[in-house]
DRENTORKOL-3810 file (N, C-alpha, C; in nm, 4 decimals):
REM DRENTORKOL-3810
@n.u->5.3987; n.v->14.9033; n.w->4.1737; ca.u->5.4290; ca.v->14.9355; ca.w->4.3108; c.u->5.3097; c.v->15.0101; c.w->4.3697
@n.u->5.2565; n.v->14.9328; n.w->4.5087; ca.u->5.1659; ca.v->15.0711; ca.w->4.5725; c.u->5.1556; c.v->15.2189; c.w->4.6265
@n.u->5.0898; n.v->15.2486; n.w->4.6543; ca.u->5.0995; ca.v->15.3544; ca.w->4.6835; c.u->5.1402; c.v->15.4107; c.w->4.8332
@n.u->5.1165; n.v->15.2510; n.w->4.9384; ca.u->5.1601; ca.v->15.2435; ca.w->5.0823; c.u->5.2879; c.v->15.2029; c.w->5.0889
@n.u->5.3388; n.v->15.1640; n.w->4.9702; ca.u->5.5014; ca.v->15.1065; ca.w->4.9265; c.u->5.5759; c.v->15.2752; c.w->4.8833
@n.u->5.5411; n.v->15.3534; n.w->4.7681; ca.u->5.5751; ca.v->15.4463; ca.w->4.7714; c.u->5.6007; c.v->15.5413; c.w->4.8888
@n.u->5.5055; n.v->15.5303; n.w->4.9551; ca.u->5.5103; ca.v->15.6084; ca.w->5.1032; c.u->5.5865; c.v->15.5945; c.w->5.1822
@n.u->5.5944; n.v->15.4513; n.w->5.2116; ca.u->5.7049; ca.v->15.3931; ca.w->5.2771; c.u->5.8390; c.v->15.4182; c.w->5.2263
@n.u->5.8646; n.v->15.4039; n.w->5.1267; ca.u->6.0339; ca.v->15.4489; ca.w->5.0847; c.u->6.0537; c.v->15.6063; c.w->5.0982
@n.u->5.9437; n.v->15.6520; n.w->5.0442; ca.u->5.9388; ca.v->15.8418; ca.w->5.0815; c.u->6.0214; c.v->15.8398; c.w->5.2257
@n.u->5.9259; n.v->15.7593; n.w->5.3238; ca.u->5.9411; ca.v->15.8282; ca.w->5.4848; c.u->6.0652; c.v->15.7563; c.w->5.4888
@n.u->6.1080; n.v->15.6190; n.w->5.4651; ca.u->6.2702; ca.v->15.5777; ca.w->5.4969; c.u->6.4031; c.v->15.6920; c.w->5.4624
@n.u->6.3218; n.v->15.7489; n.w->5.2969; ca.u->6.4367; ca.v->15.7967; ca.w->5.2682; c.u->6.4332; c.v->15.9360; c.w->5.3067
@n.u->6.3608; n.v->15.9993; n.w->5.3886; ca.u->6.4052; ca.v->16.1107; ca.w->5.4846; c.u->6.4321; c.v->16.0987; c.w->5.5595
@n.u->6.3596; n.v->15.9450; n.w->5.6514; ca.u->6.4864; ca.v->15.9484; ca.w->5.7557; c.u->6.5837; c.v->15.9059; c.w->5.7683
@n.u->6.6683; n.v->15.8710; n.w->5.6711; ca.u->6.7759; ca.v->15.8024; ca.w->5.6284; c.u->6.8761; c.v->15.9613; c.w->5.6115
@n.u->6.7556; n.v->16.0855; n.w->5.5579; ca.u->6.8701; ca.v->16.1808; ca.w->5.4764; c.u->6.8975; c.v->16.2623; c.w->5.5756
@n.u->6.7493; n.v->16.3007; n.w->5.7109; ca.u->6.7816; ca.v->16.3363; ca.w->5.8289; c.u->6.9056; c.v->16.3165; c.w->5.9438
@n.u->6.8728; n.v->16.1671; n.w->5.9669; ca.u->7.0230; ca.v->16.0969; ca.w->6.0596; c.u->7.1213; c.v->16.1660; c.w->5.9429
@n.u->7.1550; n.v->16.1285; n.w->5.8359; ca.u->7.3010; ca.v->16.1381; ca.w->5.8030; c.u->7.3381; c.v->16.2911; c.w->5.8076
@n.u->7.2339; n.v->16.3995; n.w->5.8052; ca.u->7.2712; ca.v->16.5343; ca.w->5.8326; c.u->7.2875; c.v->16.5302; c.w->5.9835
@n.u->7.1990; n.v->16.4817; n.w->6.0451; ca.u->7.2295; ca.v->16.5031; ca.w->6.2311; c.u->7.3577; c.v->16.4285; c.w->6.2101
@n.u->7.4291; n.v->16.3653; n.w->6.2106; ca.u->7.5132; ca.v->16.2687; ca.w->6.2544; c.u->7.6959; c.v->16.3470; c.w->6.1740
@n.u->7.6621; n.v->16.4187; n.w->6.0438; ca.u->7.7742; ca.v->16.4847; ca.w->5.9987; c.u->7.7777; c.v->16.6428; c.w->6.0776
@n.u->7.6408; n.v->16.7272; n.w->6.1009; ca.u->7.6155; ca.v->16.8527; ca.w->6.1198; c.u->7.7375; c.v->16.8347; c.w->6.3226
@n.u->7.6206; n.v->16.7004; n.w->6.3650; ca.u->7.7102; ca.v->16.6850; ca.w->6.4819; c.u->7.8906; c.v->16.7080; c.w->6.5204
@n.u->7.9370; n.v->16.6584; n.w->6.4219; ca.u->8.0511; ca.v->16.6164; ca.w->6.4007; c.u->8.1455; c.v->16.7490; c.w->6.3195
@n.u->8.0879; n.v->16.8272; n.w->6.2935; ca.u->8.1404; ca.v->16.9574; ca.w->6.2524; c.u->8.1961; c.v->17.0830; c.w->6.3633
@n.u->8.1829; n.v->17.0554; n.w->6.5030; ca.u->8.1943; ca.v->17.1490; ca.w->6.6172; c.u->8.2900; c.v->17.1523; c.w->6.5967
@n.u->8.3175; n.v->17.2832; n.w->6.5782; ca.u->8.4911; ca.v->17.3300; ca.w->6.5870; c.u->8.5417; c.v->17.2940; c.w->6.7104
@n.u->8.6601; n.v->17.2755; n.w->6.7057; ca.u->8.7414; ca.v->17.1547; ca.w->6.8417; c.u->8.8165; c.v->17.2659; c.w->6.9454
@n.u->8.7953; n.v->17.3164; n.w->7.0630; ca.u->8.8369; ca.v->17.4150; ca.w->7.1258; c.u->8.9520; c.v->17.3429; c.w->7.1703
@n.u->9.0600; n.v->17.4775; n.w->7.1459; ca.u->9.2025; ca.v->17.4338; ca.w->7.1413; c.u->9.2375; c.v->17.5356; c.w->7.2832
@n.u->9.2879; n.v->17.4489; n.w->7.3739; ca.u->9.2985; ca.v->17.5431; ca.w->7.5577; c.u->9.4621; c.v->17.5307; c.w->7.5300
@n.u->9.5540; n.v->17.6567; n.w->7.5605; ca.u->9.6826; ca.v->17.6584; ca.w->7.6032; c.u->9.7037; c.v->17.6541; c.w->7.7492
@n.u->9.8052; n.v->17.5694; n.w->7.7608; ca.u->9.8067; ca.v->17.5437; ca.w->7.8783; c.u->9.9266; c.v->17.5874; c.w->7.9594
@n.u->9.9730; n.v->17.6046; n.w->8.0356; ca.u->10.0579; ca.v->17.6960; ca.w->8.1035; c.u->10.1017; c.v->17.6370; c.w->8.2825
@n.u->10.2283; n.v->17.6654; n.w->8.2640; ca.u->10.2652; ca.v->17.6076; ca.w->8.4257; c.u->10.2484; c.v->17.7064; c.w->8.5385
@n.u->10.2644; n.v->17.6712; n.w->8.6604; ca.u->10.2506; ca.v->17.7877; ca.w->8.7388; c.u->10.4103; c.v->17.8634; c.w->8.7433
@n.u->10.5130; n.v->17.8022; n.w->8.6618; ca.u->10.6011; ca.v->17.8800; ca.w->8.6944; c.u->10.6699; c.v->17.9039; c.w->8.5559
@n.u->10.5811; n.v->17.9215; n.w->8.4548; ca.u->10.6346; ca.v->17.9864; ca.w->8.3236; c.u->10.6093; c.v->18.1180; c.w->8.3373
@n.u->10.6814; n.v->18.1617; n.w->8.2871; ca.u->10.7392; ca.v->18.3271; ca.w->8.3160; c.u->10.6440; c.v->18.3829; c.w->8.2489
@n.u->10.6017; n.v->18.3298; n.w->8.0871; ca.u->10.5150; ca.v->18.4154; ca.w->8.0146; c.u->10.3521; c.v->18.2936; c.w->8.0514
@n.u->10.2756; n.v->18.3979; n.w->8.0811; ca.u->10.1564; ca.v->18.2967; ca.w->8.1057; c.u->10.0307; c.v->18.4579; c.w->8.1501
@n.u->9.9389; n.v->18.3462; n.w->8.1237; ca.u->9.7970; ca.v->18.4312; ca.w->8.1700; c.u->9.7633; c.v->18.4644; c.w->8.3047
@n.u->9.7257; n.v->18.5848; n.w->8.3436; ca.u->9.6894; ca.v->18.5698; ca.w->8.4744; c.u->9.5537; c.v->18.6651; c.w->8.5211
@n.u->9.4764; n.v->18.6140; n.w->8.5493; ca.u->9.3538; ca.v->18.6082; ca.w->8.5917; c.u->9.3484; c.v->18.7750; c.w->8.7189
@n.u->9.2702; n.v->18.8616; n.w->8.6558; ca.u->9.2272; ca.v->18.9291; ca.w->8.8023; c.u->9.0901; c.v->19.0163; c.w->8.7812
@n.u->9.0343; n.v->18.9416; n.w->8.9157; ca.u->8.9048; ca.v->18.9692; ca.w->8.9444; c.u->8.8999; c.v->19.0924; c.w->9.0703
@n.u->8.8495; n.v->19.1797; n.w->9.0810; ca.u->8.8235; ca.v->19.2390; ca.w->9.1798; c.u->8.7155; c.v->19.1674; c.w->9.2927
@n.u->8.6229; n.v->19.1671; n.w->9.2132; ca.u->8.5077; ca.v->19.0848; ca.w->9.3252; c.u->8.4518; c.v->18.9499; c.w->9.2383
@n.u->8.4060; n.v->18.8406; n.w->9.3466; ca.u->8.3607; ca.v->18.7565; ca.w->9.3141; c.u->8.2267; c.v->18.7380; c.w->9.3877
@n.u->8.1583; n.v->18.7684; n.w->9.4445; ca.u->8.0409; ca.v->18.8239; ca.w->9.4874; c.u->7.9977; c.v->18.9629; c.w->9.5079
@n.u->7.8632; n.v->18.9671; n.w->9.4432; ca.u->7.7681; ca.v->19.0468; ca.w->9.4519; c.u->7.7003; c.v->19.0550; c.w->9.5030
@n.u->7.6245; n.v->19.1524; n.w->9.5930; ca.u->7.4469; ca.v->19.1775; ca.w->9.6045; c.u->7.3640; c.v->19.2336; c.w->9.5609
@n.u->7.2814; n.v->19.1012; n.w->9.4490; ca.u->7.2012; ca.v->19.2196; ca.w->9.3972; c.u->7.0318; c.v->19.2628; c.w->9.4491
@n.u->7.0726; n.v->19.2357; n.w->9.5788; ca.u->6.9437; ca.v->19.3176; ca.w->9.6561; c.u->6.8046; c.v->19.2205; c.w->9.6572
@n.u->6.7019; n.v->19.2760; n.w->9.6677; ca.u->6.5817; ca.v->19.2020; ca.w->9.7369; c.u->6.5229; c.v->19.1847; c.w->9.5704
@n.u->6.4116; n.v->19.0932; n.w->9.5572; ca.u->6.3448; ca.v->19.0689; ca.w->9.4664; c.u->6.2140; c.v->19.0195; c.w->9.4678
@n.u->6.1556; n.v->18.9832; n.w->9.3576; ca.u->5.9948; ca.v->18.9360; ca.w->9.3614; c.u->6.0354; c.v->18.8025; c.w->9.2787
@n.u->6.0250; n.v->18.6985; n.w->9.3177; ca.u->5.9965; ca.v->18.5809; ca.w->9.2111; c.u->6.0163; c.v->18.6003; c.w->9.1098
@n.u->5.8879; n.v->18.6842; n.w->9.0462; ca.u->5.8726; ca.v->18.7081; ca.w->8.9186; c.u->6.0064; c.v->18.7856; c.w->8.8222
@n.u->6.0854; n.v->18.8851; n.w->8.9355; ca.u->6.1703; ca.v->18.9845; ca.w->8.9219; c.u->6.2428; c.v->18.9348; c.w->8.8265
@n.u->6.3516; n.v->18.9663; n.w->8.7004; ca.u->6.4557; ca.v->18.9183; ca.w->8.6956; c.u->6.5929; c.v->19.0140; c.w->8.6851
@n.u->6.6924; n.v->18.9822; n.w->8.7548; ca.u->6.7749; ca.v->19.0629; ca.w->8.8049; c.u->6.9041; c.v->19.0042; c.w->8.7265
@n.u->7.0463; n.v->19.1075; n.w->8.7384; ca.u->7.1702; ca.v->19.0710; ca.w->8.6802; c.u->7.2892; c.v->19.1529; c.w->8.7643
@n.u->7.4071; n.v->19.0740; n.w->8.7081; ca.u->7.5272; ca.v->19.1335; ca.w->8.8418; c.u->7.6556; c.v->19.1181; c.w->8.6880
@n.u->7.6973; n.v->19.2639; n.w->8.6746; ca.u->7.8222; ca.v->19.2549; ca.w->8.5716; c.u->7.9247; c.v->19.2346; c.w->8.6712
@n.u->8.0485; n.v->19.1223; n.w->8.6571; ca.u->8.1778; ca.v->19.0843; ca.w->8.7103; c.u->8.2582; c.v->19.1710; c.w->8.5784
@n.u->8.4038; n.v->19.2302; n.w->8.6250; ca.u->8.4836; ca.v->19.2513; ca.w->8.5285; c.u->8.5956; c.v->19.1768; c.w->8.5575
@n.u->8.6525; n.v->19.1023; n.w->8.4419; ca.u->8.7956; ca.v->19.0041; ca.w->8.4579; c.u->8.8778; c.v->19.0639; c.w->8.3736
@n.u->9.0214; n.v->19.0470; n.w->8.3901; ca.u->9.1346; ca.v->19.1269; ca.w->8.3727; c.u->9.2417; c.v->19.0600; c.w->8.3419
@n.u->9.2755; n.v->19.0232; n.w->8.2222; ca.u->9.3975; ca.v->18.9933; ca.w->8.2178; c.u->9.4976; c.v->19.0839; c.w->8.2436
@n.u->9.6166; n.v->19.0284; n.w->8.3367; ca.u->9.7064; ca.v->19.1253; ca.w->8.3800; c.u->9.8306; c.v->19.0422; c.w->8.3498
@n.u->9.8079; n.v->18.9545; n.w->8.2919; ca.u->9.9342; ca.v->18.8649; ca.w->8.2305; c.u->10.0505; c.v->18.9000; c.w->8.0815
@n.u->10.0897; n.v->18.8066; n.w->8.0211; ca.u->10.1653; ca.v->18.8408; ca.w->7.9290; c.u->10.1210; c.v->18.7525; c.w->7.8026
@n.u->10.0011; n.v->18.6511; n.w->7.8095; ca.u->9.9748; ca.v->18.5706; ca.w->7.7251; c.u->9.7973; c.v->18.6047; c.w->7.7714
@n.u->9.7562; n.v->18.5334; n.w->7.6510; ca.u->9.6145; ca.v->18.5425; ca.w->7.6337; c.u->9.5275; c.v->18.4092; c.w->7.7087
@n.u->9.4454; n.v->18.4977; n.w->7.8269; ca.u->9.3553; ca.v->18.4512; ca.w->7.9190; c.u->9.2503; c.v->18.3788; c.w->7.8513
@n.u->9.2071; n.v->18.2218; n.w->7.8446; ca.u->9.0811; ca.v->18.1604; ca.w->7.8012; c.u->9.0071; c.v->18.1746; c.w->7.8731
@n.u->8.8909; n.v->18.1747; n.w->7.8527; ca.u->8.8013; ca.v->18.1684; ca.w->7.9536; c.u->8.6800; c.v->18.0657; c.w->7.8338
@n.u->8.6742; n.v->17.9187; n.w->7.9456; ca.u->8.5505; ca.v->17.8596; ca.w->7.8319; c.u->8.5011; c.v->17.7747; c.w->7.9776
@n.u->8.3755; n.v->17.6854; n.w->7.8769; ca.u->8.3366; ca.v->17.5779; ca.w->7.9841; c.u->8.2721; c.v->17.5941; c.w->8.0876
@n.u->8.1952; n.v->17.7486; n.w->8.0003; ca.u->8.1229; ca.v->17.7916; ca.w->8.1421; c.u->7.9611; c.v->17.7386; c.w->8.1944
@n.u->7.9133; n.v->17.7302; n.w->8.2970; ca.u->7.8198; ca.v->17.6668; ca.w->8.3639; c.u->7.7587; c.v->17.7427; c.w->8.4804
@n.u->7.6436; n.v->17.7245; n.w->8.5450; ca.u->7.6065; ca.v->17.7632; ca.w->8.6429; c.u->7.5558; c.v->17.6267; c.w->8.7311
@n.u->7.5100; n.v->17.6896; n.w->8.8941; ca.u->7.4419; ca.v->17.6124; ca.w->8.9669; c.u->7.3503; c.v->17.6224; c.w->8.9614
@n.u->7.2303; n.v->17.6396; n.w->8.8786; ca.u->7.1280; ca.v->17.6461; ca.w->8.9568; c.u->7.0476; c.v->17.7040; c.w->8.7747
@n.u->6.9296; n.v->17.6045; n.w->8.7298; ca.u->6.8512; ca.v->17.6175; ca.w->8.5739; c.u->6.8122; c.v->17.7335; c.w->8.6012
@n.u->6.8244; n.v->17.8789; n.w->8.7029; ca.u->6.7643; ca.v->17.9590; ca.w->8.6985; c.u->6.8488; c.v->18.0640; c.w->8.6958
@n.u->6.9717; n.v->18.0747; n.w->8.6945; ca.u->7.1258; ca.v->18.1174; ca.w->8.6359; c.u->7.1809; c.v->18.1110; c.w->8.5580
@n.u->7.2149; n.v->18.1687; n.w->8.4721; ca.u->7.2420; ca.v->18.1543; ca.w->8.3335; c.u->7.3693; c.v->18.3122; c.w->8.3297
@n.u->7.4136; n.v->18.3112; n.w->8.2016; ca.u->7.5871; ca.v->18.3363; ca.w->8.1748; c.u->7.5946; c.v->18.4257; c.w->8.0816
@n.u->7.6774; n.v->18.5199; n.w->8.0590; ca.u->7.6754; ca.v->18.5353; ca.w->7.9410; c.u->7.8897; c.v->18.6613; c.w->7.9364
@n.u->7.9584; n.v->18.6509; n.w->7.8377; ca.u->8.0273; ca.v->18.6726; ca.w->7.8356; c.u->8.0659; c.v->18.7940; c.w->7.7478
@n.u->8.1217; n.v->18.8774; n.w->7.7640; ca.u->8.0836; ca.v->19.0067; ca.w->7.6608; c.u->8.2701; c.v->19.0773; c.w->7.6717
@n.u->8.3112; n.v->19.0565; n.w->7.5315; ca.u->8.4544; ca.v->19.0877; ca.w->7.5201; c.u->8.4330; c.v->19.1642; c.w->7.3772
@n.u->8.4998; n.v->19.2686; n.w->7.3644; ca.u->8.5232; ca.v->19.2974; ca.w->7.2078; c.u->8.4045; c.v->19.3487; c.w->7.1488
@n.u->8.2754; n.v->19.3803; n.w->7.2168; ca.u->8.1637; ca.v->19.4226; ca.w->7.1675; c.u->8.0998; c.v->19.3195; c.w->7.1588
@n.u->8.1642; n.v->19.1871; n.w->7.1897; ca.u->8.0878; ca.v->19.0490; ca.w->7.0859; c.u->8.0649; c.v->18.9903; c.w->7.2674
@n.u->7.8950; n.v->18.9166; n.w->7.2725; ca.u->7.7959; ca.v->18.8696; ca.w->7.3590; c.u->7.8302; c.v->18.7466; c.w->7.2620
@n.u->7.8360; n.v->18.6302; n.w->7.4384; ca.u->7.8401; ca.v->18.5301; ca.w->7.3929; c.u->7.6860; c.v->18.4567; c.w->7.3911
@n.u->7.6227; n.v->18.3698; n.w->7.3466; ca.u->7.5057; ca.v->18.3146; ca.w->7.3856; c.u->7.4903; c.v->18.2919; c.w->7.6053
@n.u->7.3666; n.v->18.2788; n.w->7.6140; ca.u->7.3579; ca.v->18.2696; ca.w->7.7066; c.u->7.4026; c.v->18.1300; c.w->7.7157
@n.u->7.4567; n.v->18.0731; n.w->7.8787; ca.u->7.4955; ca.v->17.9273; ca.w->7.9140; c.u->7.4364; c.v->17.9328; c.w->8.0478
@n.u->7.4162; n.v->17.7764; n.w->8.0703; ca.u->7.3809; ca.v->17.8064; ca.w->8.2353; c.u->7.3915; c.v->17.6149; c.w->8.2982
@n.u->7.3030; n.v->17.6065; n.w->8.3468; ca.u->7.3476; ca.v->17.4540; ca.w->8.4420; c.u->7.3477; c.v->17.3175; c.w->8.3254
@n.u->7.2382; n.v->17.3852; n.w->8.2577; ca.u->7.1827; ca.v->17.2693; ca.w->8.1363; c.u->7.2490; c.v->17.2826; c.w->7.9986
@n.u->7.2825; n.v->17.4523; n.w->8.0054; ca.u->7.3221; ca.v->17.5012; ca.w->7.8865; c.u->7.4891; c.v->17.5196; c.w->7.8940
@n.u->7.5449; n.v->17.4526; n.w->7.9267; ca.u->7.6721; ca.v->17.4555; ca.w->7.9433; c.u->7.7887; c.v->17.5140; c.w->7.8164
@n.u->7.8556; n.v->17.5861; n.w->7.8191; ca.u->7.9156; ca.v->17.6678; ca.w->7.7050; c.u->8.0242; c.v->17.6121; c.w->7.6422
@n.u->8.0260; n.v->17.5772; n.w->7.5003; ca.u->8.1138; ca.v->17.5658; ca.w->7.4088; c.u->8.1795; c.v->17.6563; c.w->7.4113
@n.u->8.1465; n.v->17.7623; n.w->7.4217; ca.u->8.2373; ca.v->17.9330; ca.w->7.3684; c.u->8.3764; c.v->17.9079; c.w->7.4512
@n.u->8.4481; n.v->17.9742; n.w->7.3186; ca.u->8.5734; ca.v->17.9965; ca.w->7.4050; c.u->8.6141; c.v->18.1753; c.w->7.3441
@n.u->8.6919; n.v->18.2130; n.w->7.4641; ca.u->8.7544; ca.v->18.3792; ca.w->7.4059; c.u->8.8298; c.v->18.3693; c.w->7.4681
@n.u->8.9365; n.v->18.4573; n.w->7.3944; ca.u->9.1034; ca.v->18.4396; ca.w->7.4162; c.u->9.0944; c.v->18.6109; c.w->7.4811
@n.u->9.1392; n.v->18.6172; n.w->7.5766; ca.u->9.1406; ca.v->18.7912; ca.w->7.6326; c.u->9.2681; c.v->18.8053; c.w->7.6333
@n.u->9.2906; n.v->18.9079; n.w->7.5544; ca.u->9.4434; ca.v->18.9307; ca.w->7.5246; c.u->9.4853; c.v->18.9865; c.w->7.6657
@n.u->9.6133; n.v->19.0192; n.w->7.7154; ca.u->9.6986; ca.v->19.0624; ca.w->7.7655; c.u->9.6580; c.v->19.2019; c.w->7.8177
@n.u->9.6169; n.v->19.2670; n.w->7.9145; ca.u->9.5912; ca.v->19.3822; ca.w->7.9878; c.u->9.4569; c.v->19.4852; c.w->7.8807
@n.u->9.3711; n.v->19.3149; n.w->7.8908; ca.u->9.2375; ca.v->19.3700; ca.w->7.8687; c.u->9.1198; c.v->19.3758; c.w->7.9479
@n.u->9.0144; n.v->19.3616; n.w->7.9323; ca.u->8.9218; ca.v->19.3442; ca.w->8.0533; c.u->8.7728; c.v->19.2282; c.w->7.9613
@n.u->8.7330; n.v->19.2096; n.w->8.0177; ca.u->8.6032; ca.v->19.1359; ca.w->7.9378; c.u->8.5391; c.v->19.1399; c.w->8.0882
@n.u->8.3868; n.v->19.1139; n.w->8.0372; ca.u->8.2635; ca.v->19.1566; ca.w->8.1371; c.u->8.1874; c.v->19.0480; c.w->8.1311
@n.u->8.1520; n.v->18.9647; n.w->8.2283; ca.u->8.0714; ca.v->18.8311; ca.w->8.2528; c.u->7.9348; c.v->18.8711; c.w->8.3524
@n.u->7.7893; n.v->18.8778; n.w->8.2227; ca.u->7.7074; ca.v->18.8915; ca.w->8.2992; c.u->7.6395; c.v->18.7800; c.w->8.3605
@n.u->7.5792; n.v->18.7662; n.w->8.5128; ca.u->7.5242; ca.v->18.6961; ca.w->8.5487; c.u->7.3842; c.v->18.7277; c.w->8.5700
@n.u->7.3046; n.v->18.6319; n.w->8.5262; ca.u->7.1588; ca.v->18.6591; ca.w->8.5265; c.u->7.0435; c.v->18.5367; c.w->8.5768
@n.u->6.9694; n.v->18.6300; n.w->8.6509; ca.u->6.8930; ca.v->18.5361; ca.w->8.7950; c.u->6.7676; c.v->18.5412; c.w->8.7356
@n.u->6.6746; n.v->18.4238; n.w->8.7010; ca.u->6.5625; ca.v->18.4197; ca.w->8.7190; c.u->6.4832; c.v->18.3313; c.w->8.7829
@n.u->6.4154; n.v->18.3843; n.w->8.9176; ca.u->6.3941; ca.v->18.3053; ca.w->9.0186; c.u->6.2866; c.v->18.2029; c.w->8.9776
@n.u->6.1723; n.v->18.2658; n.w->8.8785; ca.u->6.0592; ca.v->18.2254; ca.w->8.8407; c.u->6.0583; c.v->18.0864; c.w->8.7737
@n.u->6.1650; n.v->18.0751; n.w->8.7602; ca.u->6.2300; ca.v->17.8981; ca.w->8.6580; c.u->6.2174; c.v->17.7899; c.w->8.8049
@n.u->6.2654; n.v->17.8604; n.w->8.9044; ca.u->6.3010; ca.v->17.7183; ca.w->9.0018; c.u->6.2560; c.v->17.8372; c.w->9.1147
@n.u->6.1066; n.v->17.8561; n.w->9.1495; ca.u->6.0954; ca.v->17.9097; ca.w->9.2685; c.u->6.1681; c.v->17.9444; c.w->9.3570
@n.u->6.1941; n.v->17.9796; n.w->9.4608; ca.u->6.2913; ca.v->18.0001; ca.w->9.5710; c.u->6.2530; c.v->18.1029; c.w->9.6945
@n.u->6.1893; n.v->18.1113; n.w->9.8056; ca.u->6.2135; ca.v->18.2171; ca.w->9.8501; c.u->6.2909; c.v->18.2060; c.w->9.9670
@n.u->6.3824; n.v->18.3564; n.w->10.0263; ca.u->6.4415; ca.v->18.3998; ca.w->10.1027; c.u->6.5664; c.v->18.4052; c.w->10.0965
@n.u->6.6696; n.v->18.4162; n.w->10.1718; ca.u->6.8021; ca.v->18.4398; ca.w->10.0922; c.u->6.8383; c.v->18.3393; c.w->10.0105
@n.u->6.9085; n.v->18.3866; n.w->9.8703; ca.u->7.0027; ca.v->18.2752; ca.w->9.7904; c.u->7.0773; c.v->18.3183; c.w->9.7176
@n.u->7.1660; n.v->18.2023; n.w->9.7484; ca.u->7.2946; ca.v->18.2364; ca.w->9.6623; c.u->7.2954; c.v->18.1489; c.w->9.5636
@n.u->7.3900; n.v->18.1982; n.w->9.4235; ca.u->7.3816; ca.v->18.1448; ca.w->9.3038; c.u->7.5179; c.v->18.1695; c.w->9.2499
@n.u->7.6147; n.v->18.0364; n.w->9.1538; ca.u->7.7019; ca.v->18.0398; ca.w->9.1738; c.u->7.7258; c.v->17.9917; c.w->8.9833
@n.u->7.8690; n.v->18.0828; n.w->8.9509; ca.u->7.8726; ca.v->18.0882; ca.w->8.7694; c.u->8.0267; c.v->18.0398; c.w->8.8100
@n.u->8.0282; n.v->17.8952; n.w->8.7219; ca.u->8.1816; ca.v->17.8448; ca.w->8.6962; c.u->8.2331; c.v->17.8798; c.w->8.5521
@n.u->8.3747; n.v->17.9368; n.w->8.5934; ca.u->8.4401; ca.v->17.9796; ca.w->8.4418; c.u->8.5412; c.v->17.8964; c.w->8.4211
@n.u->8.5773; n.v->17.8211; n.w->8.3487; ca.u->8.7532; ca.v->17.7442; ca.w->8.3487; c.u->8.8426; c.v->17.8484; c.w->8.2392
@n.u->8.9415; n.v->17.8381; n.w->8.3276; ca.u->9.0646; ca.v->17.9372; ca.w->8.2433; c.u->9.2069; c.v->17.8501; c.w->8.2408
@n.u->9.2529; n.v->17.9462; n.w->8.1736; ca.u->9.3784; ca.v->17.8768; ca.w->8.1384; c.u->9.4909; c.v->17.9065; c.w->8.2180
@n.u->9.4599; n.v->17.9918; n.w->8.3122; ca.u->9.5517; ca.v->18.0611; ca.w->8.4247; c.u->9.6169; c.v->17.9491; c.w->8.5006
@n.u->9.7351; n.v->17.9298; n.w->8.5125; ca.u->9.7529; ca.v->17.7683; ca.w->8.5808; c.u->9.7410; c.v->17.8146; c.w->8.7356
@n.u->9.7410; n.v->17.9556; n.w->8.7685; ca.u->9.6857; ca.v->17.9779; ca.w->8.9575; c.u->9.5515; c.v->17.9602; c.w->9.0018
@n.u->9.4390; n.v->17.9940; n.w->8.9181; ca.u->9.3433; ca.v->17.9926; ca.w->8.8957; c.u->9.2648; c.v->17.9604; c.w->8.7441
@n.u->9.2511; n.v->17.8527; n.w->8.7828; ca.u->9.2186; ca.v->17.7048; ca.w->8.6837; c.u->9.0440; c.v->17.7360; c.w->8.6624
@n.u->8.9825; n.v->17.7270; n.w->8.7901; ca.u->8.8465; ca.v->17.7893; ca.w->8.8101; c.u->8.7847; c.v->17.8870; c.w->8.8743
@n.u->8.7098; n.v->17.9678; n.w->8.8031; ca.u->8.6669; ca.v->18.0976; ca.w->8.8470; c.u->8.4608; c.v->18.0615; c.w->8.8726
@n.u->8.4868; n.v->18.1427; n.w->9.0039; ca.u->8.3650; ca.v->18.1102; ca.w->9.0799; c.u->8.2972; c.v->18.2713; c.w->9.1028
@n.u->8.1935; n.v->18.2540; n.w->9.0204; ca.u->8.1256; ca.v->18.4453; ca.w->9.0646; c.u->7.9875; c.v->18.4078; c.w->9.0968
@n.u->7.9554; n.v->18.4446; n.w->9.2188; ca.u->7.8764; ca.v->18.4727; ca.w->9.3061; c.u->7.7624; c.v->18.5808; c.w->9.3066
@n.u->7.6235; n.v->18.5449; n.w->9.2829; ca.u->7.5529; ca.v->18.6259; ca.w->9.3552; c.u->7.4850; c.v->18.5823; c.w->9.4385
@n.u->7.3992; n.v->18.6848; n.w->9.5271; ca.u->7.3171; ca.v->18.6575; ca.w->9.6315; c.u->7.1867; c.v->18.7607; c.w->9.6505
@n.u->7.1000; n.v->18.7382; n.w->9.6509; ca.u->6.9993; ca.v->18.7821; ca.w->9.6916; c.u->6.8786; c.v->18.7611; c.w->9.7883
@n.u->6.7602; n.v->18.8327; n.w->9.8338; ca.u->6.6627; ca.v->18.7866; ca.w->9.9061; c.u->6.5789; c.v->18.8044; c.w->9.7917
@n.u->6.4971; n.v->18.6861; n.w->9.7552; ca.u->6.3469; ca.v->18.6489; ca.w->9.7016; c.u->6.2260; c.v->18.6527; c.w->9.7874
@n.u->6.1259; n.v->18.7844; n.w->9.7898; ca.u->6.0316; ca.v->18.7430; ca.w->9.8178; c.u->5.9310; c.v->18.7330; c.w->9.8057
END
């Protein structure tokens, strides 16, 4: 056998051993399990936000700035909050319950995470602006989608706004 024959089966059979790890590693995502709830079941989650926009004031391009939201379960069952996303590759997410930070998510980076907020707790959703990704100047607003399990509020919309200049 040659030695351009040896080579050749070398490189097949890594990429043969590669795909079959991408293709099982893929297939291992733990499967997010959402409870779902009517608007008129007695025991159910319920969503409360004080504010859904912020201002977080003037900036430089370069600047990068952040706006903490606090959410509240005030229900009798445990609030999901997953599936989170932003508008805009220069917005990005991040979810902070229990001491435990979720990875950042944002337009591209869209979030697997799920957290169950128990019953008359609070969890803290930071939003974070960096203008310098997607230029921008003068006022803008920037917008973080949360999906919950709240059957009144299904989607949660937090808002910031600023001037870039």
């Amino acid at each position: 056998m040659s030695a351009k024959n040896i080579i050749l089966i070398t490189i097949l059979c890594f990429l043969f051993i590669g795909g079959a790890y991408f293709l099982v590693a893929g297939e291992n995502k733990p499967e997010v399990k959402i409870i779902a709830y009517s608007a008129s079941d007695k025991e159910k989650p319920v969503l409360e936000v004080k504010e859904t926009l912020i201002d977080i004031g003037k900036m430089k391009v370069s600047d990068e700035k952040e706006a903490i939201f606090t959410i509240k379960n005030i229900g009798t069952k445990p609030l999901q909050l997953y599936n989170m996303t932003s508008s805009c590759n220069c917005t990005f997410g991040q979810l902070i319950y229990n001491k435990k930070t979720s990875k950042e998510f944002g337009m591209h980076l869209a979030s697997d995470y799920l957290d169950d907020i128990a019953p008359n707790t609070e969890a803290k959703v930071k939003v974070i602006y960096r203008p310098s990704i997607m230029p921008v100047y003068g006022p803008v607003e920037r917008e973080l989608y949360i999906s919950t399990n709240d059957p009144n509020k299904t989607k949660l919309v937090l808002q910031i706004k600023t001037v870039v200049q």
